[in-house]
C-alpha positions in Angstrom: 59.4 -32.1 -5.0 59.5 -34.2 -1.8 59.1 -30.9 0.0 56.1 -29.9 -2.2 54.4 -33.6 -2.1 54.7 -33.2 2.2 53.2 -29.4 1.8 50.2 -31.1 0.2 49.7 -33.9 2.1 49.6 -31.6 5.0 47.6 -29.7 3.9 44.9 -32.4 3.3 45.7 -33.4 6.9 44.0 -29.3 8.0 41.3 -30.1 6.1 40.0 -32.9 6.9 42.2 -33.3 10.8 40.2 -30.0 11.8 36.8 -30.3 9.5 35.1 -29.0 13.1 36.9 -25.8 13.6 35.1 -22.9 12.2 38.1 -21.6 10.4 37.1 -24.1 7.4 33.3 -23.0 7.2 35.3 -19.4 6.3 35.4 -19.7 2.5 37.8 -16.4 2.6 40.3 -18.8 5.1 40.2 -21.6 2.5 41.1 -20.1 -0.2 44.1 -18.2 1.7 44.9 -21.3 3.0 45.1 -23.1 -0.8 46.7 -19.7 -2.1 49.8 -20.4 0.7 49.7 -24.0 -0.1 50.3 -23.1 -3.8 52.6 -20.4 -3.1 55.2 -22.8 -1.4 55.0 -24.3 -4.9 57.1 -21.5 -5.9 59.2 -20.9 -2.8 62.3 -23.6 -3.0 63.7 -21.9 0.2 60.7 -23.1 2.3 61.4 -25.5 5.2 58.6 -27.4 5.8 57.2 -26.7 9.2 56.7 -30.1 11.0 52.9 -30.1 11.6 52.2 -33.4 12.1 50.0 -34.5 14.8 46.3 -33.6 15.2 47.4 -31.2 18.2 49.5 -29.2 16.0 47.3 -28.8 13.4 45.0 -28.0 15.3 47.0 -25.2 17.1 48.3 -24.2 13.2 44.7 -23.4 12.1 43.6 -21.7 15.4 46.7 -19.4 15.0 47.2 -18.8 11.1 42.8 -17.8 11.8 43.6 -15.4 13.8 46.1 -13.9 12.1 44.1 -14.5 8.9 40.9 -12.7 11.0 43.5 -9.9 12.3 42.6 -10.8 16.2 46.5 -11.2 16.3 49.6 -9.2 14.8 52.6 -11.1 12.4 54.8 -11.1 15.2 52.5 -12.5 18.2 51.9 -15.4 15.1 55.8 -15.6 15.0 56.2 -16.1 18.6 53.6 -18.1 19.2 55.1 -20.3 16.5 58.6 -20.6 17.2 57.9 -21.6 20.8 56.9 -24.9 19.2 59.1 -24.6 16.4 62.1 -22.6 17.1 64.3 -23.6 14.2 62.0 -22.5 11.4 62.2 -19.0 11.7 62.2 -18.1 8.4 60.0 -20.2 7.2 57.1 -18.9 10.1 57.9 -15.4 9.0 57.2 -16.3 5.5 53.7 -17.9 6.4 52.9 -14.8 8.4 53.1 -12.7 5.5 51.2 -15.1 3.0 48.1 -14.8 6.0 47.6 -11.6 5.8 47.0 -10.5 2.5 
């Protein structure tokens, strides 16, 4: 539950941390974006990803847009990713796969 209330809150921080980003005038990105939000709902095995300061979001939504937009493949998101984060593998491999369908 704890991991679920964070999940939220963060993602209230994307939405209103980057309002100015074009990614959130994309109604199609939004709605992906609230699909994966609900989705970790139902994924107990989820580590949250510790996005946390306006610079990260800000990189997160940049890089899940272009994965979301297809400018960039699953695994140049994944590397991308872990170079920040390189002990949430599994959990960045799962959020690749919730972007792009």
């Amino acid at each position: 539950m704890r991991i679920l209330l964070s999940m939220l809150i963060a993602s209230c921080i994307l939405l209103q941390g980057c309002s100015a980003h074009p990614a959130f005038d994309d109604s199609g990105y939004t709605q992906r974006l609230d699909a994966v939000v609900d989705s970790i709902k139902n994924n107990p095995s989820y580590k949250r990803v510790p996005i946390d300061t306006d610079e990260q979001v800000e990189q997160f939504t940049e890089l899940t847009y272009q994965l979301y937009k297809k400018q960039i493949s699953n695994d140049q998101f994944v590397q991308q990713m872990l170079l920040e984060y390189p002990d949430y593998q599994t959990s960045i491999r799962w959020l690749a796969t919730q972007f792009q369908k």
